[in-house]
PLY file of the C-alpha trace (Angstrom):
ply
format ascii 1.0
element vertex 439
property float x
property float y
property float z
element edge 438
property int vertex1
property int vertex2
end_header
52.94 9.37 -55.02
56.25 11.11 -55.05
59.84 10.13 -53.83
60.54 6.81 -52.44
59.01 7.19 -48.82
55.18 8.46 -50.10
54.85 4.82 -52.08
56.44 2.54 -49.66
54.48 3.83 -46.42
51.31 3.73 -47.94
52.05 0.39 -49.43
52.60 -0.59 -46.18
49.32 1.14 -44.84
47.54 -0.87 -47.26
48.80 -4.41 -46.28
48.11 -3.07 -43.24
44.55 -2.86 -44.26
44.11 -6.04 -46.23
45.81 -8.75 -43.63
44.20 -7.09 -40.49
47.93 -7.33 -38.93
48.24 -3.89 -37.38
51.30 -4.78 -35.48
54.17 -5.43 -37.76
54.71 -3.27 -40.79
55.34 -4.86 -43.85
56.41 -4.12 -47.67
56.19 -6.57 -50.34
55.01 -9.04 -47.32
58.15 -8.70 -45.62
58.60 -7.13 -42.12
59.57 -3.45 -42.22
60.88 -2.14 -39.54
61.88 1.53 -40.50
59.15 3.61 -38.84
56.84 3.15 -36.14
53.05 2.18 -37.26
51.05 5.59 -36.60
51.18 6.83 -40.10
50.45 3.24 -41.44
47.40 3.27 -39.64
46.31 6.26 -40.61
46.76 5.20 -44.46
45.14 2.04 -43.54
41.93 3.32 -42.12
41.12 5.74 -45.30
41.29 2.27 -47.13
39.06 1.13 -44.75
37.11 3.72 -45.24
36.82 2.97 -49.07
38.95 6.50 -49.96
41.13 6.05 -53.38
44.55 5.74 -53.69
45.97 9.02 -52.85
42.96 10.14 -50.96
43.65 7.43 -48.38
47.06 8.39 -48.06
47.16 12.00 -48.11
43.95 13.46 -46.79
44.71 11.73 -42.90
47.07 13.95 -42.84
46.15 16.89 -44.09
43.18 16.56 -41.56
46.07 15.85 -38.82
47.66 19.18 -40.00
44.05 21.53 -39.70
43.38 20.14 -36.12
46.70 20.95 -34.78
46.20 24.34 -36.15
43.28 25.06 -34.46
44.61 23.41 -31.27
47.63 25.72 -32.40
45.77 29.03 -32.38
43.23 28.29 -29.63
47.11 27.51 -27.29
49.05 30.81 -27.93
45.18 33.16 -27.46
45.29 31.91 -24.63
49.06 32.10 -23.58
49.68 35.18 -25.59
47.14 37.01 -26.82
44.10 37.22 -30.22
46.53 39.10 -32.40
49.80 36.71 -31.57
47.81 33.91 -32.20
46.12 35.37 -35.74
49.90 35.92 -36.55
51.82 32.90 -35.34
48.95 30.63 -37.17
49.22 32.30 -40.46
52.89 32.09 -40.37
52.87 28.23 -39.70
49.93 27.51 -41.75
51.56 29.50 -44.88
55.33 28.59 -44.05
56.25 26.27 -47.06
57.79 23.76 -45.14
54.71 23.25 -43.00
52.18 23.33 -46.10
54.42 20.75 -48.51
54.33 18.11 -45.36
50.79 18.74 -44.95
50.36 17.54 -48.21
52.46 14.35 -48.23
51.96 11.05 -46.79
55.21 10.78 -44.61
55.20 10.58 -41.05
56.99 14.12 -40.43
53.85 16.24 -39.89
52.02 13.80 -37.83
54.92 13.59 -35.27
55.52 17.27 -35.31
52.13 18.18 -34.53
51.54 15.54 -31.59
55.33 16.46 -30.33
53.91 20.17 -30.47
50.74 19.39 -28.91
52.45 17.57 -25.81
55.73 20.81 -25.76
52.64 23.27 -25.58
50.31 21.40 -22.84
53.63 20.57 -20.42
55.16 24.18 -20.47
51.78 26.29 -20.55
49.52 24.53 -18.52
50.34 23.93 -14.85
46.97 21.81 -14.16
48.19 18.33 -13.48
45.84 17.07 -15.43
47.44 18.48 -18.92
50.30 16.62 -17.66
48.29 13.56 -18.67
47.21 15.14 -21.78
50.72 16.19 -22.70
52.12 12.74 -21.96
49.55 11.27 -24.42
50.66 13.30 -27.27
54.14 12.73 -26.55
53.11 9.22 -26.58
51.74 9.32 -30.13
54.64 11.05 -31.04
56.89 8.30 -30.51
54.29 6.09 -32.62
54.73 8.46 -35.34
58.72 9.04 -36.14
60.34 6.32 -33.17
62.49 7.68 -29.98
63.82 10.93 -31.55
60.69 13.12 -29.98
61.29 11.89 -26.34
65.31 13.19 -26.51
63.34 16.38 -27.58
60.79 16.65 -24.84
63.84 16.58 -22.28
63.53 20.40 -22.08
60.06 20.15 -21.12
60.62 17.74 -17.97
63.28 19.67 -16.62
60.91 23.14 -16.46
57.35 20.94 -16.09
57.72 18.88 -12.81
55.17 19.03 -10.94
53.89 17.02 -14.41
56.79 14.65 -14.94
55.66 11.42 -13.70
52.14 12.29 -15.04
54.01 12.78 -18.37
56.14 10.14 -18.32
53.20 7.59 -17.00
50.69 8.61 -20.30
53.41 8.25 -22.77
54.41 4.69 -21.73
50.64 4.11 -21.46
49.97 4.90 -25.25
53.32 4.28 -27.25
54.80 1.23 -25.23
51.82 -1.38 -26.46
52.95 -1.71 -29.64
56.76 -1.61 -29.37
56.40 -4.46 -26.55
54.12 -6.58 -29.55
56.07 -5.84 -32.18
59.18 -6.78 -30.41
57.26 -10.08 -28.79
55.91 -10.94 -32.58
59.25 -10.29 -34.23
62.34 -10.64 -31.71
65.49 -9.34 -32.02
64.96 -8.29 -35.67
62.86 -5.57 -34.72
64.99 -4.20 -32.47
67.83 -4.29 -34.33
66.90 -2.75 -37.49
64.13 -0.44 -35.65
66.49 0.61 -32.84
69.68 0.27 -33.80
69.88 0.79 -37.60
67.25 3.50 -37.33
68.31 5.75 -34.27
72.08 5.02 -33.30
73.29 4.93 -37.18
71.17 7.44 -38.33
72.49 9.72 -36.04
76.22 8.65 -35.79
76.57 6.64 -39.22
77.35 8.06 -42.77
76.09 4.85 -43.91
72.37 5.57 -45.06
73.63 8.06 -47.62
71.78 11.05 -45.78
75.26 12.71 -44.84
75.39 16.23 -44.71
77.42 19.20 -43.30
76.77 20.60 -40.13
75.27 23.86 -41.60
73.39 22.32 -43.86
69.85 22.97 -41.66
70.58 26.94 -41.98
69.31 27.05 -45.65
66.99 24.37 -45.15
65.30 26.13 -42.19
65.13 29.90 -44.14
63.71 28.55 -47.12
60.97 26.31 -45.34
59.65 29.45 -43.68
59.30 30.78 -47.10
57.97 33.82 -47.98
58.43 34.53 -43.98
62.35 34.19 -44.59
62.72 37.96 -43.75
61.19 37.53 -40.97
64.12 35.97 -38.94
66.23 38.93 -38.80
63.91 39.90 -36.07
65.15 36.84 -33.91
68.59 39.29 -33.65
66.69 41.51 -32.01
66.88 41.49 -28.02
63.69 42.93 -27.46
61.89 40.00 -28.99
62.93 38.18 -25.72
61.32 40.05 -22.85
58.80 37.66 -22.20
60.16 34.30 -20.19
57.99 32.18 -22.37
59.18 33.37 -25.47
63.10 32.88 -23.98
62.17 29.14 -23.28
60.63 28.66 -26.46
64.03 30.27 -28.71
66.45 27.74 -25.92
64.38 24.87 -26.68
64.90 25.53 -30.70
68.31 26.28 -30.73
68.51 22.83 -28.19
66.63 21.15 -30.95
68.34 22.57 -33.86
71.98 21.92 -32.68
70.73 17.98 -31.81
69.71 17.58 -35.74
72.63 19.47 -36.93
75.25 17.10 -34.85
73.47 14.28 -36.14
75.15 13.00 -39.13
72.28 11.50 -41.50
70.22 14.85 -42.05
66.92 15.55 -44.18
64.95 18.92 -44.37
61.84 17.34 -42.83
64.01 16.56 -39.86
63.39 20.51 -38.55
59.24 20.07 -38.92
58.52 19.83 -35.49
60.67 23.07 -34.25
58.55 24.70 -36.51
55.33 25.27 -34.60
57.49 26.67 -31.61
59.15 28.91 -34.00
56.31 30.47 -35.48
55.47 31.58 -32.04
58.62 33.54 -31.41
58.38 34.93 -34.91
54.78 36.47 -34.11
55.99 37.88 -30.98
59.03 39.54 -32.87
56.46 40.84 -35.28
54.30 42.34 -32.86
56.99 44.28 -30.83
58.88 45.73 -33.84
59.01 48.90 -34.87
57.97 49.15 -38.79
56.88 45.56 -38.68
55.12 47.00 -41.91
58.67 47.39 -43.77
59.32 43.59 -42.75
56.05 42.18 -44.00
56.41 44.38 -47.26
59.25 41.73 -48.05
57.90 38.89 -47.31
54.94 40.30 -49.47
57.61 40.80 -52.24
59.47 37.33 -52.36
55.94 35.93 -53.68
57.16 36.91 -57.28
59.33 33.81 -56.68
56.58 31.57 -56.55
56.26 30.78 -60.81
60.24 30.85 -60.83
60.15 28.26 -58.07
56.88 26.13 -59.88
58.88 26.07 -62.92
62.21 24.49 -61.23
60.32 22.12 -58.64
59.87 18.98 -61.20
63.58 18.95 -61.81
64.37 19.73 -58.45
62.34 16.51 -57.27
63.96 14.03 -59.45
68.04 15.81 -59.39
68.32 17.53 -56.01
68.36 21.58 -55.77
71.65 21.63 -56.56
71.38 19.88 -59.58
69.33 21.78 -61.10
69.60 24.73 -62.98
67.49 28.34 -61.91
64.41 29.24 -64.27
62.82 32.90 -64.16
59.08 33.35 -64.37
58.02 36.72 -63.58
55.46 36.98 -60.81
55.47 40.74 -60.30
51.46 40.09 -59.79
52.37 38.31 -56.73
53.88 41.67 -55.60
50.35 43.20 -55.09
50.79 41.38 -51.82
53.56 43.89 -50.58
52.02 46.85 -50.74
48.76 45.82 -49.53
50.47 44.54 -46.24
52.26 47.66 -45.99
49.62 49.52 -46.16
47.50 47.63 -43.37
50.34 47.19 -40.82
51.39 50.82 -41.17
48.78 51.43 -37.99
50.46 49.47 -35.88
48.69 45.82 -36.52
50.26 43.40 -38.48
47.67 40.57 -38.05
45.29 41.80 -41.33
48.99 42.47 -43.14
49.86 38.77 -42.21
46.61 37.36 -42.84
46.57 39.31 -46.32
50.16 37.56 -47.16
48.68 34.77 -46.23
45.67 34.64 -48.87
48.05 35.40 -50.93
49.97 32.39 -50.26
47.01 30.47 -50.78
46.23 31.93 -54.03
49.91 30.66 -55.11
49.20 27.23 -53.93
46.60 26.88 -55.93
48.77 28.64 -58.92
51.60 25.78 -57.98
49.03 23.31 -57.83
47.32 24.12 -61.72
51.04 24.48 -63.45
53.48 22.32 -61.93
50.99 19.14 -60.52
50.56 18.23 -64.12
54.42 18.56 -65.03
55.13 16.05 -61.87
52.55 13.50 -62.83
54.44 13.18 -65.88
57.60 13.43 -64.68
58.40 12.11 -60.93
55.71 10.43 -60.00
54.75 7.03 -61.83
51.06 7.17 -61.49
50.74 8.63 -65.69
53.45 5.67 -66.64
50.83 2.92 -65.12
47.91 4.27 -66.00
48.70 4.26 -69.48
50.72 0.85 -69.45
48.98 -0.90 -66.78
47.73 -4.39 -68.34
51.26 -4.83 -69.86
52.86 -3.14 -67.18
51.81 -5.61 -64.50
54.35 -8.75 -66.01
56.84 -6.55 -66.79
60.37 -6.67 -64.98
62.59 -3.82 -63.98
65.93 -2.66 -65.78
67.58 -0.21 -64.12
64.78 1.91 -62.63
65.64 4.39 -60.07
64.90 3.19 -56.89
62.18 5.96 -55.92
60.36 4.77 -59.21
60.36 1.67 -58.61
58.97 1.82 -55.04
55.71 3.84 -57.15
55.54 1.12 -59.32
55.60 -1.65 -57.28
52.67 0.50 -55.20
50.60 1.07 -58.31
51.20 -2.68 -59.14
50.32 -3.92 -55.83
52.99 -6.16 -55.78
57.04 -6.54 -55.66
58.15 -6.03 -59.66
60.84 -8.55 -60.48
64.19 -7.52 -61.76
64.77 -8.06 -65.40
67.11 -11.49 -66.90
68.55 -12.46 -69.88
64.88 -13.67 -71.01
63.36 -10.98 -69.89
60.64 -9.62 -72.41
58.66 -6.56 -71.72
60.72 -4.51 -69.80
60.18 -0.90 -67.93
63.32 0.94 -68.61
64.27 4.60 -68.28
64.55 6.47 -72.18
65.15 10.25 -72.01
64.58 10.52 -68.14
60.69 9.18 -68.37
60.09 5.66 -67.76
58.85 3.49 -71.27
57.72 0.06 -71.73
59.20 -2.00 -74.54
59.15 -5.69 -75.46
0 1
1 2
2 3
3 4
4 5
5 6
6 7
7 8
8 9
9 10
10 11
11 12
12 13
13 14
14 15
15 16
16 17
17 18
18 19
19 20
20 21
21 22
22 23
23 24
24 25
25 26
26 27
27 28
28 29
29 30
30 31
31 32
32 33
33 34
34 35
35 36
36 37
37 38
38 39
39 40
40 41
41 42
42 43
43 44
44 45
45 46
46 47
47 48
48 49
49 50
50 51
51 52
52 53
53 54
54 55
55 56
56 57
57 58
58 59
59 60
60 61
61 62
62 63
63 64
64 65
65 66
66 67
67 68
68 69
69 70
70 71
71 72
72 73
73 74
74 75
75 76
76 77
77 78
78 79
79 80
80 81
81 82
82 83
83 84
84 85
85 86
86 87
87 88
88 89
89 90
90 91
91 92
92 93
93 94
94 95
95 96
96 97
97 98
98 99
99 100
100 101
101 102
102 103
103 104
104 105
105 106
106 107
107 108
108 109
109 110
110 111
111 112
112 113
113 114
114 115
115 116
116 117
117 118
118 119
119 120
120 121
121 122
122 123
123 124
124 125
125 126
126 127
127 128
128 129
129 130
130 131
131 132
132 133
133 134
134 135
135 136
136 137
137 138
138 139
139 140
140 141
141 142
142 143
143 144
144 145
145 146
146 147
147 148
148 149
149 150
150 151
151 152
152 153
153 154
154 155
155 156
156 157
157 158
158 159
159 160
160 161
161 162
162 163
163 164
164 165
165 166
166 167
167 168
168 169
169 170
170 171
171 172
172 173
173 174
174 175
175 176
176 177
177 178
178 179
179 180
180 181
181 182
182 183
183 184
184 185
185 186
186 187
187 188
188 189
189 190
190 191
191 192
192 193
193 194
194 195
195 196
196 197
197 198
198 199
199 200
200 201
201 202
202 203
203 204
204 205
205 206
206 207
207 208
208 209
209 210
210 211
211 212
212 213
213 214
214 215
215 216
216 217
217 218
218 219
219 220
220 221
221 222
222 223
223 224
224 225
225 226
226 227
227 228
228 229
229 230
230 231
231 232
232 233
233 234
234 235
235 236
236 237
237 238
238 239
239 240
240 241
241 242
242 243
243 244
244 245
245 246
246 247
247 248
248 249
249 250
250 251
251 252
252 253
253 254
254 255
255 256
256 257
257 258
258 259
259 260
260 261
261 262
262 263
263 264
264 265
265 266
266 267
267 268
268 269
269 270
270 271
271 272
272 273
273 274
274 275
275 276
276 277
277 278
278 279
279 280
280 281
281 282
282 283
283 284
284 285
285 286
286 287
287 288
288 289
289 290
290 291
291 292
292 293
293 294
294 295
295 296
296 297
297 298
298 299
299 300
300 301
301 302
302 303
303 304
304 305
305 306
306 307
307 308
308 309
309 310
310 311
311 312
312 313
313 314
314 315
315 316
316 317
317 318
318 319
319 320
320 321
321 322
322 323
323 324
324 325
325 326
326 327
327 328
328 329
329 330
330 331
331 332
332 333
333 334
334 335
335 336
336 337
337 338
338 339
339 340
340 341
341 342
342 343
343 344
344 345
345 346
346 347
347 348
348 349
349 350
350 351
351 352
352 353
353 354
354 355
355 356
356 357
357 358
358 359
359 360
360 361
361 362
362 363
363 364
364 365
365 366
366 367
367 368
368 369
369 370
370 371
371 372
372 373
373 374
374 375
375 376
376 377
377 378
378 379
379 380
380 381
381 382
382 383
383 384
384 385
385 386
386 387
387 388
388 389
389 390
390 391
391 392
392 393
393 394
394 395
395 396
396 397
397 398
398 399
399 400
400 401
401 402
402 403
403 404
404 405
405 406
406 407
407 408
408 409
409 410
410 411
411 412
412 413
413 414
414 415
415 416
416 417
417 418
418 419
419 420
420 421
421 422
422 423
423 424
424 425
425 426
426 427
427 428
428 429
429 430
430 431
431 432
432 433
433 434
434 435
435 436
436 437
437 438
């Protein structure tokens, strides 16, 4: 488990598990009001199903992340075309951003994909029935991440109509159960913390020490499409926006990405679910520029960054980008994947250039995953600490832990660790950046 979120959610996935109370979260047997329950759900039915630790937390949504790909590609054939779709579904699937959420249990890709699912069925579909469909999905959405995907579905009512009521009836239908239980169950705490705390301050509020500068989603938004960063230049281009669809599409980002910008508490998984959307308008860009095999020849190239950006992750994890300083690792035999796309887009079809990017992207996942997994078991994540401390570990207090360790440990524990006292004995302390045990 890494960061503070991964830990806490799934610790509250598996109380969800062992009480049987699937209504109101809860951390260290207190209520817990921060998110909606989908993701704890999910966590808690791979512990149902017997899965280990980070197999119960992880793989839900990984699994949530290779449906809505295929529900992804099978959408834009059909809206677009075989070769838009091959495109647009290698760009999301291979896009950084969208591959490091489908690997983590937070609740980002899980809305993101349902809020996809329902933009998709209300905007391409005019049977009334998909405006059932698309309702649902919005519906789960608002289980997933709370009342931020319905300001974002606006867009989609005003252009869907003749699907509006159908939409609006499904997504009461399947999110309103549980906010009307959880609110009965708990009273005006819930709403308070959920609602108020959650959305209004989140948004308005410095407070939860998320601030950030209005630009700050510019960066965050290249470098999650990496190594399809290039790529965006294209969006300059006015002939990517012939096609009506594709004009809606590039309004509803830019509608999306000034609302998260404006808000003041920002974090770079905010942008996840304008992702999908934008992978769309990139593949049409692709496929009506002219030496589209030029452009894909870069994004080829920036794979030499991926050992320099392996090498800086652990540090980047635990001190912030900023923080930390830039290490060079050559990966010129990532390059191989330039010329190669070159050479197969050169006719005039980028989908095999894409698609060969794309196993190339693959190949440095599992490069990332080898060299720098290891280096973050021992270094951000707590899981190495407790194994090898465990039976003393388990009485020991706390003295001054960072607070994303501690939610691990307490997880790992399976209970709340006390802070240490004056007669505190074995205590779990921080020597050298790594976390050691002493008496």
């Amino acid at each position: 488990m890494l960061g503070p979120d991964e830990p806490r959610y799934v610790s509250i996935g598996r109380e969800m598990a062992r009480s049987g109370d699937w209504i109101t979260p809860r951390l260290d047997g207190e209520p817990w009001f921060e998110k909606p329950p989908l993701l704890y759900w999910m966590v808690a039915a791979g512990r149902l199903m017997r899965l280990p630790d980070e197999w119960a937390a992880r793989l839900p949504v990984a699994l949530a992340s290779i449906a809505f790909l295929i529900f992804f590609f099978r959408v834009v054939m059909r809206e677009f075309s075989e070769r838009t779709a091959v495109v647009a579904t290698a760009i999301l699937a291979t896009s950084v951003g969208w591959l490091a959420y489908s690997f983590a249990a937070l609740t980002d890709l899980p809305m993101s994909a349902a809020l996809s699912g329902a933009l998709f069925l209300a905007i391409f579909d005019p049977r009334r029935s998909r405006g059932y469909q698309a309702g649902a999905w919005l519906g789960v959405s608002v289980l997933a991440k709370g009342l931020v995907p319905l300001v974002l579905f606006v867009p989609a009512l005003l252009v869907a109509r003749g699907k509006r009521w159908a939409m609006i009836a499904a997504c009461v239908a399947v999110a309103a159960p549980w906010y009307v239980l959880c609110w009965v169950r708990n009273g005006p705490a819930f709403w308070n913390d959920f609602f108020w705390k959650q959305h209004v301050e989140r948004f308005f509020s410095p407070a939860l020490e998320h601030a950030q500068p209005l630009w700050y989603y510019i960066p965050v938004i290249l470098a999650g499409l990496f190594p399809w960063t290039p790529l965006a230049a294209l969006l300059l281009r006015h002939k990517t926006y012939e096609d009506a669809r594709v004009r809606f599409l590039t309004a509803w980002l830019l509608f999306g990405f000034l609302f998260f910008s404006v808000a003041r508490n920002k974090l770079p998984g905010y942008l996840l679910p304008l992702m999908p959307a934008l992978a769309i308008v990139l593949a049409v860009a692709v496929e009506k520029a002219k030496g589209a095999q030029w452009w894909l020849a870069v994004c080829g190239l920036l794979l030499v960054a991926l050992p320099s950006i392996a090498a800086v992750l652990p540090e980047a994890l635990l001190a912030g980008m900023g923080k930390t300083p830039l290490v060079f690792r050559s990966g010129l035999y990532f390059a191989a994947a330039a010329p190669v796309a070159w050479w197969l887009a050169r006719k005039g079809n980028s989908s095999p250039a894409v698609l060969a990017i794309a196993v190339a992207v693959i190949g440095g996942v599992v490069y990332v995953k080898r060299t720098t997994f290891p280096m973050l078991d021992d270094r951000v994540s707590v899981r190495a600490f407790w194994r090898a401390n465990q039976t003393r570990a388990a009485e020991a207090c706390l003295d001054n832990v960072r607070r994303d360790w501690v939610y691990g440990l307490n997880y790992y524990a399976g209970h709340a660790l006390a802070e240490c006292g004056a007669a505190s004995r074995s205590r779990i302390v921080v020597r050298d950046g790594k976390l050691a045990l002493v008496e």
